[in-house]
mmCIF file of the N, C-alpha and C atoms, coordinates in Angstrom:
data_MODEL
# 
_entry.id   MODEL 
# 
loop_
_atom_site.group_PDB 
_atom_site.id 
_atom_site.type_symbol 
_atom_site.label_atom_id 
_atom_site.label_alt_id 
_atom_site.label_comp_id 
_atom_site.label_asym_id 
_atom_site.label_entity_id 
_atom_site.label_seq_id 
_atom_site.pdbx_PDB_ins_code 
_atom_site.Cartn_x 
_atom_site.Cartn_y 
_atom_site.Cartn_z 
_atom_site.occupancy 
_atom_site.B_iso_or_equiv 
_atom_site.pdbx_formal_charge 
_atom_site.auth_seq_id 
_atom_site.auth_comp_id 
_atom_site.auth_asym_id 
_atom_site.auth_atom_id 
_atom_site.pdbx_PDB_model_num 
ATOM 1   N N  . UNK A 1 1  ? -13.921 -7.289  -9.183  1.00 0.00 ? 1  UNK A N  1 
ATOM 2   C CA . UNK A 1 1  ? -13.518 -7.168  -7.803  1.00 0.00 ? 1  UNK A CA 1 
ATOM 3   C C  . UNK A 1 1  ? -14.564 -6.425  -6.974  1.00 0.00 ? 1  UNK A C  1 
ATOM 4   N N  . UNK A 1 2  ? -15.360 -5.804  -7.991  1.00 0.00 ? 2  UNK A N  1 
ATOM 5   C CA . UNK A 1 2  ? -16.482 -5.122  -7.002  1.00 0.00 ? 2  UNK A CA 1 
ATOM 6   C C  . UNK A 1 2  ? -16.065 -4.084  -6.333  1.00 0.00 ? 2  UNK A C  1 
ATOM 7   N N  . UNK A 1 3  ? -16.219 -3.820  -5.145  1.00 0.00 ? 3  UNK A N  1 
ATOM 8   C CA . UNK A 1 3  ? -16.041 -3.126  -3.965  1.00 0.00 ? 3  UNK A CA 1 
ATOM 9   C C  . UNK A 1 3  ? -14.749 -3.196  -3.169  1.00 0.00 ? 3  UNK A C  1 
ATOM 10  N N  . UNK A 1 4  ? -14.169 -4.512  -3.305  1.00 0.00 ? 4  UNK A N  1 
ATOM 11  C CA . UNK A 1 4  ? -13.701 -5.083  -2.385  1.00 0.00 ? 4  UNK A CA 1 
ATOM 12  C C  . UNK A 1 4  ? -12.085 -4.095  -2.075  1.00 0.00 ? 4  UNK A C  1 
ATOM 13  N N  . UNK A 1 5  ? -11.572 -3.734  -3.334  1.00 0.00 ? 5  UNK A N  1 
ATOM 14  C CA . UNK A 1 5  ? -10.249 -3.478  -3.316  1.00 0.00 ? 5  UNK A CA 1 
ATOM 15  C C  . UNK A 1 5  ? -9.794  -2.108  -4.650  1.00 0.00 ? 5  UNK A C  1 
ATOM 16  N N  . UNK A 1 6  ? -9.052  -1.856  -4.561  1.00 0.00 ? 6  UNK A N  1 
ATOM 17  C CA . UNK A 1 6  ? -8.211  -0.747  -4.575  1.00 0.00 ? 6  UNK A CA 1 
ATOM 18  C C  . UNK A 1 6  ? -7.097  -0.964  -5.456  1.00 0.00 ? 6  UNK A C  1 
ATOM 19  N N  . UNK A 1 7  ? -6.560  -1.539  -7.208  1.00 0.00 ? 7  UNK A N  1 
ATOM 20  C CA . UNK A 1 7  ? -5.853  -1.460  -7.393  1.00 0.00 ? 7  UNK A CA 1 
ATOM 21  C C  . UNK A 1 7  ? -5.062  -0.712  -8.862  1.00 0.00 ? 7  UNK A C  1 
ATOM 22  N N  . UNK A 1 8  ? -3.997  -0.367  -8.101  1.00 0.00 ? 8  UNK A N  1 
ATOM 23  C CA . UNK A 1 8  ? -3.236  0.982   -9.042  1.00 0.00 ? 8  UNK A CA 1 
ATOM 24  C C  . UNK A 1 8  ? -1.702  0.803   -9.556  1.00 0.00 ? 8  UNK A C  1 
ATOM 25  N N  . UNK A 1 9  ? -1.420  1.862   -10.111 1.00 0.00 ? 9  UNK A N  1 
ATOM 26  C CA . UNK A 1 9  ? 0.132   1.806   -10.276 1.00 0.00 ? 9  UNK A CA 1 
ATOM 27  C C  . UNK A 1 9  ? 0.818   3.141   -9.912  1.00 0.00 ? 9  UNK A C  1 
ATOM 28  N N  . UNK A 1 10 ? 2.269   3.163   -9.679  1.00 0.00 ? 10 UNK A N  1 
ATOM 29  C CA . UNK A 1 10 ? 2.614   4.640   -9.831  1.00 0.00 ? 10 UNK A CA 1 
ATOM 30  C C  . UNK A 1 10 ? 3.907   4.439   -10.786 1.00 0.00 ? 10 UNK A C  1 
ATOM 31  N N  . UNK A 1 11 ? 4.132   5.809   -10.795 1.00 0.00 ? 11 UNK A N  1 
ATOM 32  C CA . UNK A 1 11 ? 5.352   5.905   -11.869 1.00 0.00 ? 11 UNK A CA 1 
ATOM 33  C C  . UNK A 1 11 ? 6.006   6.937   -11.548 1.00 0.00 ? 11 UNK A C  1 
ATOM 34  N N  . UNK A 1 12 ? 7.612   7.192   -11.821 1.00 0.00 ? 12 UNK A N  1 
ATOM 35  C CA . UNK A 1 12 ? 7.783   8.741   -11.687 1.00 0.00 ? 12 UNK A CA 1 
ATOM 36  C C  . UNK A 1 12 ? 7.827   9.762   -12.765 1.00 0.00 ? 12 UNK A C  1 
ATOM 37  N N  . UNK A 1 13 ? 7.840   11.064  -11.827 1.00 0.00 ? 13 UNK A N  1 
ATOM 38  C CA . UNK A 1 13 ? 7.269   11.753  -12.842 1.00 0.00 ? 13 UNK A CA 1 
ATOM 39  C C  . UNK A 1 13 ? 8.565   12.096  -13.795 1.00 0.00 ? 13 UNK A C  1 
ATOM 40  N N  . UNK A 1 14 ? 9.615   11.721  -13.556 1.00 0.00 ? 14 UNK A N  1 
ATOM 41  C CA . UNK A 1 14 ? 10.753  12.356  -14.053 1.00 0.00 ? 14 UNK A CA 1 
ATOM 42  C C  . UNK A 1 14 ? 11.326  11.053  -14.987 1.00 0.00 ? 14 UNK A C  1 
ATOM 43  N N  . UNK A 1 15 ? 11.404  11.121  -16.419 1.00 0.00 ? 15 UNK A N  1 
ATOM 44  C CA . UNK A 1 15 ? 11.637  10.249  -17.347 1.00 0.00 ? 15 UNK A CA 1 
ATOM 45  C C  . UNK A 1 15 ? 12.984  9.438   -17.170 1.00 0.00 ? 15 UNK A C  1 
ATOM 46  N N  . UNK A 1 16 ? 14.155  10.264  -16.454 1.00 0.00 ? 16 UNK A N  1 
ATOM 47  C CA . UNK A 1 16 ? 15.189  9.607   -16.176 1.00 0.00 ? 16 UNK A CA 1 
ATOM 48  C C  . UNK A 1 16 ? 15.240  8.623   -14.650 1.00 0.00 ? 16 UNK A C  1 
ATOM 49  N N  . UNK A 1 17 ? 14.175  8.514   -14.385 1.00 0.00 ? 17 UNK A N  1 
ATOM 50  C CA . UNK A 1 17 ? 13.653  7.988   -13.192 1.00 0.00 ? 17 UNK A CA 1 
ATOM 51  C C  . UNK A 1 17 ? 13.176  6.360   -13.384 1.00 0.00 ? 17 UNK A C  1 
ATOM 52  N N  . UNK A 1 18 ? 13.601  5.173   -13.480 1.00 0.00 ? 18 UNK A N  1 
ATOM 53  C CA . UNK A 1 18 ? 13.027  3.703   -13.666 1.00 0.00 ? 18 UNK A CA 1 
ATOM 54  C C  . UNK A 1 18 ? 11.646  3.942   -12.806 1.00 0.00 ? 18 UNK A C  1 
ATOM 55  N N  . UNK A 1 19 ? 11.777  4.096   -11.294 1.00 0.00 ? 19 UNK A N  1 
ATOM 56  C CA . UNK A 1 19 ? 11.008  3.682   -10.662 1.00 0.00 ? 19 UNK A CA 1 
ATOM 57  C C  . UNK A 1 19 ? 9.510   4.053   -11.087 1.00 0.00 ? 19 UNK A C  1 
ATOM 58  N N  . UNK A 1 20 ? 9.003   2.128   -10.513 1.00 0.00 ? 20 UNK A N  1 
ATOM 59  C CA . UNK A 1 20 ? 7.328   2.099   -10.833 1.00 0.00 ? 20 UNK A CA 1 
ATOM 60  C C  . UNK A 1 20 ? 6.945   1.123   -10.392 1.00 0.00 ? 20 UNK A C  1 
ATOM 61  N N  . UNK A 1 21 ? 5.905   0.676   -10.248 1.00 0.00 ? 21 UNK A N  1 
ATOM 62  C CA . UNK A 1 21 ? 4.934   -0.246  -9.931  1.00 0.00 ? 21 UNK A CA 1 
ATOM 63  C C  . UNK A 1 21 ? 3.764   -0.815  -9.851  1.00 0.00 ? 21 UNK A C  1 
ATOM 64  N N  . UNK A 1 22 ? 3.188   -1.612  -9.215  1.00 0.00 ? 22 UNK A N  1 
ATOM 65  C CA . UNK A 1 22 ? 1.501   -1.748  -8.671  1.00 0.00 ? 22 UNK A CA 1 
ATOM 66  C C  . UNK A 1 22 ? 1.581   -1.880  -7.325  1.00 0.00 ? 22 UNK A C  1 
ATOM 67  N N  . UNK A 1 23 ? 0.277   -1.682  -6.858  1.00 0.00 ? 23 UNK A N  1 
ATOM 68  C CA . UNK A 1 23 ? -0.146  -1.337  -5.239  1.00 0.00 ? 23 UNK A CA 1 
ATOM 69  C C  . UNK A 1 23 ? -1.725  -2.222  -5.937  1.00 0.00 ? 23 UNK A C  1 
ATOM 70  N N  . UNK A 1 24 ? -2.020  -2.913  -4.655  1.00 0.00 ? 24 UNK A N  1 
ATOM 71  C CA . UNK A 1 24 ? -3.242  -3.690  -4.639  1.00 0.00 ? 24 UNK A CA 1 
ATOM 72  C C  . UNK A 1 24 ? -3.801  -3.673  -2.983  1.00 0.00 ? 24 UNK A C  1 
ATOM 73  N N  . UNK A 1 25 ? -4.538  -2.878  -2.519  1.00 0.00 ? 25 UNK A N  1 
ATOM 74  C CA . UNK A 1 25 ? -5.200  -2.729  -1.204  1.00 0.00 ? 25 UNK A CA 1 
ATOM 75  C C  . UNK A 1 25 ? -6.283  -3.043  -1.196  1.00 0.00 ? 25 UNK A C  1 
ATOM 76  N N  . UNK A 1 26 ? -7.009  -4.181  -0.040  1.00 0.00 ? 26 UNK A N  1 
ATOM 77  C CA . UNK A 1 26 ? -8.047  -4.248  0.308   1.00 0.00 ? 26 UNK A CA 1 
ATOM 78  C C  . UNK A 1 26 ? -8.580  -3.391  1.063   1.00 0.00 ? 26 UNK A C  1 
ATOM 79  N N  . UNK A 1 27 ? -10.077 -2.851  0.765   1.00 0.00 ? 27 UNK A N  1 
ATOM 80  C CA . UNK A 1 27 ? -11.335 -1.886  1.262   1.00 0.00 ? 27 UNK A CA 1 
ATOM 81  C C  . UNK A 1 27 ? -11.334 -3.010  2.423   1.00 0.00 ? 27 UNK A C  1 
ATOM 82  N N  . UNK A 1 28 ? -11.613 -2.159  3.605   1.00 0.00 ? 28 UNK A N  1 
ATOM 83  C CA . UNK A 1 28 ? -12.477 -2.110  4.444   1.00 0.00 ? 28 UNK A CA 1 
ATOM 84  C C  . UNK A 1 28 ? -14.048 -2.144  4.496   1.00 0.00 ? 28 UNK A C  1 
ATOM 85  N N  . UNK A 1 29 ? -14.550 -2.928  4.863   1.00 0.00 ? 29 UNK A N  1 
ATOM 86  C CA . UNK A 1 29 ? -16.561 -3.100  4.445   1.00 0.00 ? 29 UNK A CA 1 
ATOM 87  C C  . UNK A 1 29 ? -17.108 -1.978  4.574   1.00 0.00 ? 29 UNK A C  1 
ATOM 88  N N  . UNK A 1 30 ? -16.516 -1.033  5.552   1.00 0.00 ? 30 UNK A N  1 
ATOM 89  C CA . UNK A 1 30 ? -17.515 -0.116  5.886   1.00 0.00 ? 30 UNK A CA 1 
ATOM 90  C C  . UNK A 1 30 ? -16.583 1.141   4.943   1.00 0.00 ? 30 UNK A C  1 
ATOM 91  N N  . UNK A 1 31 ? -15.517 1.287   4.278   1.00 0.00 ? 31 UNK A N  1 
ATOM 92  C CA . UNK A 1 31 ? -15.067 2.144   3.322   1.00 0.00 ? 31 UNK A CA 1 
ATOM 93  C C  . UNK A 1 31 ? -13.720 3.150   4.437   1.00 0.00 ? 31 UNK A C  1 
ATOM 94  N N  . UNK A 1 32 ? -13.629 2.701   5.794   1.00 0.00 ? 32 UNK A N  1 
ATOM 95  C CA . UNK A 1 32 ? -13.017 3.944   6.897   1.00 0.00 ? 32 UNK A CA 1 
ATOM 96  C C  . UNK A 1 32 ? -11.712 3.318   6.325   1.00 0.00 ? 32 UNK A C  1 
ATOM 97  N N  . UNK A 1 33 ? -10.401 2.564   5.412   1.00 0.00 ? 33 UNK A N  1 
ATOM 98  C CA . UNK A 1 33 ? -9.515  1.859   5.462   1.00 0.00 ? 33 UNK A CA 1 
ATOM 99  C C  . UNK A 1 33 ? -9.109  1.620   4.813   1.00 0.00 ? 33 UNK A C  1 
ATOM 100 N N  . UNK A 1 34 ? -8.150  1.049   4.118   1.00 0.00 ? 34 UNK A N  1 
ATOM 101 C CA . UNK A 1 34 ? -7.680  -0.053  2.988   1.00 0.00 ? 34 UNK A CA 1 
ATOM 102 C C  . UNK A 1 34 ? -5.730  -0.313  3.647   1.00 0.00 ? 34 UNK A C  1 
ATOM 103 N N  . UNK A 1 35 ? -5.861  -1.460  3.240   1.00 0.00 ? 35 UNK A N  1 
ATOM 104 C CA . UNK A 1 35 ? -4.440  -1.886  3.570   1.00 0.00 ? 35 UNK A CA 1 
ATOM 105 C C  . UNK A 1 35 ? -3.785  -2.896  2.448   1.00 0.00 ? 35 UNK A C  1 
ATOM 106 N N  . UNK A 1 36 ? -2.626  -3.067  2.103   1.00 0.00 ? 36 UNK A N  1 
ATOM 107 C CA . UNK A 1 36 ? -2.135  -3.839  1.121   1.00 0.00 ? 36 UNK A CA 1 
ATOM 108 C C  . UNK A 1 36 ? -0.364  -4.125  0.902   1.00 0.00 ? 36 UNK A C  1 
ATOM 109 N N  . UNK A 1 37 ? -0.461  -4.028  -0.217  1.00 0.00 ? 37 UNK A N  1 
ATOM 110 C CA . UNK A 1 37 ? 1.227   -4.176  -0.373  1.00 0.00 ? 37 UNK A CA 1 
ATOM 111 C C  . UNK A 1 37 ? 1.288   -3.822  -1.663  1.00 0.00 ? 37 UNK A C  1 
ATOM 112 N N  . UNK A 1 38 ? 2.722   -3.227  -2.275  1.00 0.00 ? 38 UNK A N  1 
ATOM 113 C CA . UNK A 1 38 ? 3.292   -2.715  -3.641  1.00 0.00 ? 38 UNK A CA 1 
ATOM 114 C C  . UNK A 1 38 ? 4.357   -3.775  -4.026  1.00 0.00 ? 38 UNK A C  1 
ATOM 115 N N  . UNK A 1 39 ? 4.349   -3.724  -5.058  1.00 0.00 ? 39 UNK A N  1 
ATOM 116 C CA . UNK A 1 39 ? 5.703   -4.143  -5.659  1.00 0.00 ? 39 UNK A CA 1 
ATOM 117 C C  . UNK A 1 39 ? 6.111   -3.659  -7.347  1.00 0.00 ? 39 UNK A C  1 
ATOM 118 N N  . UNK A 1 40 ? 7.230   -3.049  -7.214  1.00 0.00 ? 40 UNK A N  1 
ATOM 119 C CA . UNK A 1 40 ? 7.650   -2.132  -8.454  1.00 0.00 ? 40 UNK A CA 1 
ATOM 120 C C  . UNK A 1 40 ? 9.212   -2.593  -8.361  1.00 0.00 ? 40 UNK A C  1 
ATOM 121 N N  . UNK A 1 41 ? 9.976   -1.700  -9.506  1.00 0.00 ? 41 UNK A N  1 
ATOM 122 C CA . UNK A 1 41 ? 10.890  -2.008  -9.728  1.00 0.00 ? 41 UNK A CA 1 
ATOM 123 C C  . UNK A 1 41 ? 11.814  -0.698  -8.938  1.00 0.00 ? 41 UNK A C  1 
ATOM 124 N N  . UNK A 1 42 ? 12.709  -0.638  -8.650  1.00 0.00 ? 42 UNK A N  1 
ATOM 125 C CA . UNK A 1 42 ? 13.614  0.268   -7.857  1.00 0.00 ? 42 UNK A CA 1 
ATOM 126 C C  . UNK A 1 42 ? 14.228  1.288   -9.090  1.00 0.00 ? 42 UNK A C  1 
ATOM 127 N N  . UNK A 1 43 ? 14.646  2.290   -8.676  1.00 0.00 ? 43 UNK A N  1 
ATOM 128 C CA . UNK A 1 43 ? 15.468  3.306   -9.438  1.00 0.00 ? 43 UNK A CA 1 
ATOM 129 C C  . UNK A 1 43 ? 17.303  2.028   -10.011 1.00 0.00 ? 43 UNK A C  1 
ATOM 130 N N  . UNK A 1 44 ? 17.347  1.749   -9.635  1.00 0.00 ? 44 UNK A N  1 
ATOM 131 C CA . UNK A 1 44 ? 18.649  0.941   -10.232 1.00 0.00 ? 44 UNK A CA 1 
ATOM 132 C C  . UNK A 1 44 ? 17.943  -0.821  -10.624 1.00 0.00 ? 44 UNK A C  1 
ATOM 133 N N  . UNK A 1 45 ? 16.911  -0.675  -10.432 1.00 0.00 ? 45 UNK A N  1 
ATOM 134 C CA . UNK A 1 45 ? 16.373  -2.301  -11.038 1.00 0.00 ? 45 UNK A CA 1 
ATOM 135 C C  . UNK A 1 45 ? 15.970  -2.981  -10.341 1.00 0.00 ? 45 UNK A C  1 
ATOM 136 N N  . UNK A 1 46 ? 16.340  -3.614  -9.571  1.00 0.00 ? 46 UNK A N  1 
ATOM 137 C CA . UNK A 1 46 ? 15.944  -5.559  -8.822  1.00 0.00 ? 46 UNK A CA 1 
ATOM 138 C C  . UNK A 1 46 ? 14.352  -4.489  -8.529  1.00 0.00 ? 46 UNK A C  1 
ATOM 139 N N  . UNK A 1 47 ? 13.504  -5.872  -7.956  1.00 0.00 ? 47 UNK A N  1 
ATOM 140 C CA . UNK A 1 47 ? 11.850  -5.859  -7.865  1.00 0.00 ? 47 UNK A CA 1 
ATOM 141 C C  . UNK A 1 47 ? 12.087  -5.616  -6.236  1.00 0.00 ? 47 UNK A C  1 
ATOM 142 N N  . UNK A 1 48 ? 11.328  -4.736  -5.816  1.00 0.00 ? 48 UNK A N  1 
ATOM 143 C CA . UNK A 1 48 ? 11.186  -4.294  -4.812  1.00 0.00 ? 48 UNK A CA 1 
ATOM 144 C C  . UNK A 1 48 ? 9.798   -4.501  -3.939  1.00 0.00 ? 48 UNK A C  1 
ATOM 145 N N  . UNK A 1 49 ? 9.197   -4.763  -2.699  1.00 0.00 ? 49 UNK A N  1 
ATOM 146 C CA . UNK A 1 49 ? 7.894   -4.433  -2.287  1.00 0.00 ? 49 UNK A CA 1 
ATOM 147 C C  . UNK A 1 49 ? 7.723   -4.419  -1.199  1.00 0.00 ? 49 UNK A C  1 
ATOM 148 N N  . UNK A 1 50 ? 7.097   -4.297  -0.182  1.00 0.00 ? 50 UNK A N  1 
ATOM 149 C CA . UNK A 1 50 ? 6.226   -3.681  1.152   1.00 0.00 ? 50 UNK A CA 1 
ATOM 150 C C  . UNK A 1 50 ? 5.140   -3.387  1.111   1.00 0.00 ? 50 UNK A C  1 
ATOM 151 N N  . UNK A 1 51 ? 4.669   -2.730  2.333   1.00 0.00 ? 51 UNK A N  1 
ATOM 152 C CA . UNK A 1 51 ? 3.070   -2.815  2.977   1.00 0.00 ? 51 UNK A CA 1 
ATOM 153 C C  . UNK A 1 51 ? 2.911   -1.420  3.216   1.00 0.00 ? 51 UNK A C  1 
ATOM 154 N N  . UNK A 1 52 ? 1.317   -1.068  2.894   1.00 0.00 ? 52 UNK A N  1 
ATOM 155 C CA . UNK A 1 52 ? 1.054   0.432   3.280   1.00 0.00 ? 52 UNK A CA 1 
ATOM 156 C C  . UNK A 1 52 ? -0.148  0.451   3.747   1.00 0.00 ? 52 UNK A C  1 
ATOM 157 N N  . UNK A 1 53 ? -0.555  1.255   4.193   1.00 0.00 ? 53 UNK A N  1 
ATOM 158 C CA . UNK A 1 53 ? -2.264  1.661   4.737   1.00 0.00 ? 53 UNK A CA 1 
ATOM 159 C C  . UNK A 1 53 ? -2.164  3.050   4.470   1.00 0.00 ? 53 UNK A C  1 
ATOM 160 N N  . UNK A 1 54 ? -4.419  2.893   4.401   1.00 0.00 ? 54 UNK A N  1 
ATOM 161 C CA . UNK A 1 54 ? -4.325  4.471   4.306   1.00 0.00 ? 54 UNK A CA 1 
ATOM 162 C C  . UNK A 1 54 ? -5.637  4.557   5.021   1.00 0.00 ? 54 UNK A C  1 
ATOM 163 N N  . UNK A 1 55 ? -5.739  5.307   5.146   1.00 0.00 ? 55 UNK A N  1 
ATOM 164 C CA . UNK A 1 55 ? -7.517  5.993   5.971   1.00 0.00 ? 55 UNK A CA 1 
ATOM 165 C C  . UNK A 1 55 ? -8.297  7.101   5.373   1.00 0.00 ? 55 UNK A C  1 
ATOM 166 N N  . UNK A 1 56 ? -9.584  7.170   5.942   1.00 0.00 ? 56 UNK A N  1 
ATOM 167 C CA . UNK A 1 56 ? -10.608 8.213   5.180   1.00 0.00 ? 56 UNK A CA 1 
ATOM 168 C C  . UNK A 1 56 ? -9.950  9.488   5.811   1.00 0.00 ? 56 UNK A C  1 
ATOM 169 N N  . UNK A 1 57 ? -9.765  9.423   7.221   1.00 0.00 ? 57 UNK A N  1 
ATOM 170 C CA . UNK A 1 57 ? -9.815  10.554  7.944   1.00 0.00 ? 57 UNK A CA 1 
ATOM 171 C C  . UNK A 1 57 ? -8.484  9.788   9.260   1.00 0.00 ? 57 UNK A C  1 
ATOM 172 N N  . UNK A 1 58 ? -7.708  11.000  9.887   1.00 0.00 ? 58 UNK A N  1 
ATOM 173 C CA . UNK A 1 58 ? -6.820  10.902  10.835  1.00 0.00 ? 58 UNK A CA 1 
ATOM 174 C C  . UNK A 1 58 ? -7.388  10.271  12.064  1.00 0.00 ? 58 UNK A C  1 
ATOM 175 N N  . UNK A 1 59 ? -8.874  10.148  12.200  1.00 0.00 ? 59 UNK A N  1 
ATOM 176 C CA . UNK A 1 59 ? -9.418  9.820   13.472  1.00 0.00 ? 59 UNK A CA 1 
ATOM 177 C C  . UNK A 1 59 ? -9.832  8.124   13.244  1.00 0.00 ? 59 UNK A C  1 
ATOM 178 N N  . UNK A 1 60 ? -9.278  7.840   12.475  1.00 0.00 ? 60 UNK A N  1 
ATOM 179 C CA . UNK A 1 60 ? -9.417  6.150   11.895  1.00 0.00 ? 60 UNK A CA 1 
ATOM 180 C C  . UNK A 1 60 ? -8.396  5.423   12.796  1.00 0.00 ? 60 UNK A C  1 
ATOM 181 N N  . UNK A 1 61 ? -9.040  4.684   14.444  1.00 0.00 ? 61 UNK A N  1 
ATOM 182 C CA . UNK A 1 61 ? -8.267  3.760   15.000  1.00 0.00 ? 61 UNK A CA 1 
ATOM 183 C C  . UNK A 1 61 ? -8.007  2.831   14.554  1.00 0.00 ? 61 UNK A C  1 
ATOM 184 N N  . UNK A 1 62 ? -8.790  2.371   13.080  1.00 0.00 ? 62 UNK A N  1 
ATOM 185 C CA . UNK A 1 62 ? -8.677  0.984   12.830  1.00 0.00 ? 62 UNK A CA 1 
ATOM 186 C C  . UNK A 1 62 ? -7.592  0.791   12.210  1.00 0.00 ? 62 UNK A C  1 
ATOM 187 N N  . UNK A 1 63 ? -7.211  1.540   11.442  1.00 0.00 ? 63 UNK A N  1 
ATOM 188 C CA . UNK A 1 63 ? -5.789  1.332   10.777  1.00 0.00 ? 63 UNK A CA 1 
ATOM 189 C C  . UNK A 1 63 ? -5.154  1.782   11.085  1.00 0.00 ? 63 UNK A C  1 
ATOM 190 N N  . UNK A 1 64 ? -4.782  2.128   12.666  1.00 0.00 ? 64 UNK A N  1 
ATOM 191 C CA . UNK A 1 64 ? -3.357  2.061   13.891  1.00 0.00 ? 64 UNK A CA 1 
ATOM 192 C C  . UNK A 1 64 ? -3.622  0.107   14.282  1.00 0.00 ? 64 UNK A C  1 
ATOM 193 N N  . UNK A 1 65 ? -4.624  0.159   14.388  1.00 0.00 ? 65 UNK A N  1 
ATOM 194 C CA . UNK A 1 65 ? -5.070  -1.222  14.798  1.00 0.00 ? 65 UNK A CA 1 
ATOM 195 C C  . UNK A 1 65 ? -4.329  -2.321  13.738  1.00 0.00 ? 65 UNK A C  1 
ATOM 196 N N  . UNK A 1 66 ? -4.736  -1.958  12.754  1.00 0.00 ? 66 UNK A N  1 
ATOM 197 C CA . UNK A 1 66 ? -4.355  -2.790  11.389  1.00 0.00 ? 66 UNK A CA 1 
ATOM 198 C C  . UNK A 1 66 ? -2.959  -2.805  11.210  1.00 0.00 ? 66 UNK A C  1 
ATOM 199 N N  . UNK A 1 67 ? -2.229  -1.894  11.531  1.00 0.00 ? 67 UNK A N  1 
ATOM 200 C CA . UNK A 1 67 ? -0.895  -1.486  11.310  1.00 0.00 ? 67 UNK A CA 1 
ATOM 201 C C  . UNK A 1 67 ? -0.064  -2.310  12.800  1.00 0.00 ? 67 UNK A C  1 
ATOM 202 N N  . UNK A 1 68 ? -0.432  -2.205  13.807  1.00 0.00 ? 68 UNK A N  1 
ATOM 203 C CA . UNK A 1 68 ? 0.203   -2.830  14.456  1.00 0.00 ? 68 UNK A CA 1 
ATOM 204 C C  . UNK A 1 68 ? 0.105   -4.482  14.198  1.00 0.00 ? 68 UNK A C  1 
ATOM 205 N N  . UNK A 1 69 ? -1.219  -4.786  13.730  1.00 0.00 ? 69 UNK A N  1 
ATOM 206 C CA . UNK A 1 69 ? -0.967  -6.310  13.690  1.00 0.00 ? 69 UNK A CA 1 
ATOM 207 C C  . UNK A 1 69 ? -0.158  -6.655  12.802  1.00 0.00 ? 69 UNK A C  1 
ATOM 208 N N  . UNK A 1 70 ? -0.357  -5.701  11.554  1.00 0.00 ? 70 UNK A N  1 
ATOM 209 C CA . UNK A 1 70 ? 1.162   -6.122  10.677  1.00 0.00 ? 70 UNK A CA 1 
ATOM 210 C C  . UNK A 1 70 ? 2.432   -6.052  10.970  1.00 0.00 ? 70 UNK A C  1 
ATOM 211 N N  . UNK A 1 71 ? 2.311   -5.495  12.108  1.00 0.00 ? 71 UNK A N  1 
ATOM 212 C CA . UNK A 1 71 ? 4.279   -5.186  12.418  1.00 0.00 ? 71 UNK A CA 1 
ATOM 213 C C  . UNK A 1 71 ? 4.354   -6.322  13.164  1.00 0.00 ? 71 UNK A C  1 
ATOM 214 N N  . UNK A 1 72 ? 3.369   -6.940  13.998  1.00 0.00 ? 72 UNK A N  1 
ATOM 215 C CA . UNK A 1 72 ? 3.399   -8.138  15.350  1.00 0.00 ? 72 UNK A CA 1 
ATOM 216 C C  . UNK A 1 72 ? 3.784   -9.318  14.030  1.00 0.00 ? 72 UNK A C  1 
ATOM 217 N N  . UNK A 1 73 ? 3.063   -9.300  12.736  1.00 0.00 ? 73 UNK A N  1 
ATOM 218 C CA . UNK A 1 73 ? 3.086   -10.605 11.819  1.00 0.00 ? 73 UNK A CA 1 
ATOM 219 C C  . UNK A 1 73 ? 4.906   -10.599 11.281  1.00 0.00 ? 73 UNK A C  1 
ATOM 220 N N  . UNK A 1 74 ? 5.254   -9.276  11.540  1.00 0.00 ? 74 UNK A N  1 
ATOM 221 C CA . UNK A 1 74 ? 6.847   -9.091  11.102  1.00 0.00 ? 74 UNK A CA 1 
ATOM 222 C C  . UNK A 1 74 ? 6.941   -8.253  9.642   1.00 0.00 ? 74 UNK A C  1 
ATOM 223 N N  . UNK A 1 75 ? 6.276   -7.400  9.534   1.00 0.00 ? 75 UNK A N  1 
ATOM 224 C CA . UNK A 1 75 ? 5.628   -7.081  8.350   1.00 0.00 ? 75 UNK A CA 1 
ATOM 225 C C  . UNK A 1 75 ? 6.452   -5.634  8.530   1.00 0.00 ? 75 UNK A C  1 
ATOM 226 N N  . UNK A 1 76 ? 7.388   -5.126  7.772   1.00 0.00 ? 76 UNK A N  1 
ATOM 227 C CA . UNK A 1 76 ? 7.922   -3.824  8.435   1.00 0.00 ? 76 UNK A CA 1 
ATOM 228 C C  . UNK A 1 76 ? 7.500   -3.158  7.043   1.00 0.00 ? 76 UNK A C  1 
ATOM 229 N N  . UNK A 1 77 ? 6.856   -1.696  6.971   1.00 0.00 ? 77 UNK A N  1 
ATOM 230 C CA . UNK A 1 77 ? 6.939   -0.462  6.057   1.00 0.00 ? 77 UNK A CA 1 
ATOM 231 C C  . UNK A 1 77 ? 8.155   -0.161  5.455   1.00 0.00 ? 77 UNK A C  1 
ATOM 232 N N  . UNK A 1 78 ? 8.396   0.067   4.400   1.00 0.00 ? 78 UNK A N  1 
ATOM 233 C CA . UNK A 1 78 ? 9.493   0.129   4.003   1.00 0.00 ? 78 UNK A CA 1 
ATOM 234 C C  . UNK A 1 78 ? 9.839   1.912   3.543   1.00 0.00 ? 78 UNK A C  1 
# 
């Protein structure tokens, strides 16, 4: 994948806890960004997923930018 992307899992930290997943975000070219989507399993089961962003720094317009076009596509944060 090179450069291109960003992908992970989480888990909780608490053993009586199901919840987990993967997260797969695409980099931004210039590194200021990444945006993507998760999908894990919920604390009571069925498969769950949504959209997240993140930034280098708070002064990153691009991913207010990025974030609104996902909400215009119907794309809600969960």
């Amino acid at each position: 994948m090179g450069h291109e992307a960003l992908i992970g899992w989480y888990r909780s930290t608490n053993a009586a806890v199901r919840s987990k997943g993967t997260l797969y975000l695409a980099l931004h070219q210039h590194g200021t960004h990444a945006w993507g989507r998760w999908v894990g399993m919920n604390y009571d089961g069925p498969v769950v997923s949504g959209w997240g962003a993140i930034a280098r720094t708070e002064e990153t317009d691009d991913i207010e930018a990025e974030v609104q076009s996902l909400e215009a596509l119907g794309c809600n944060p969960l």
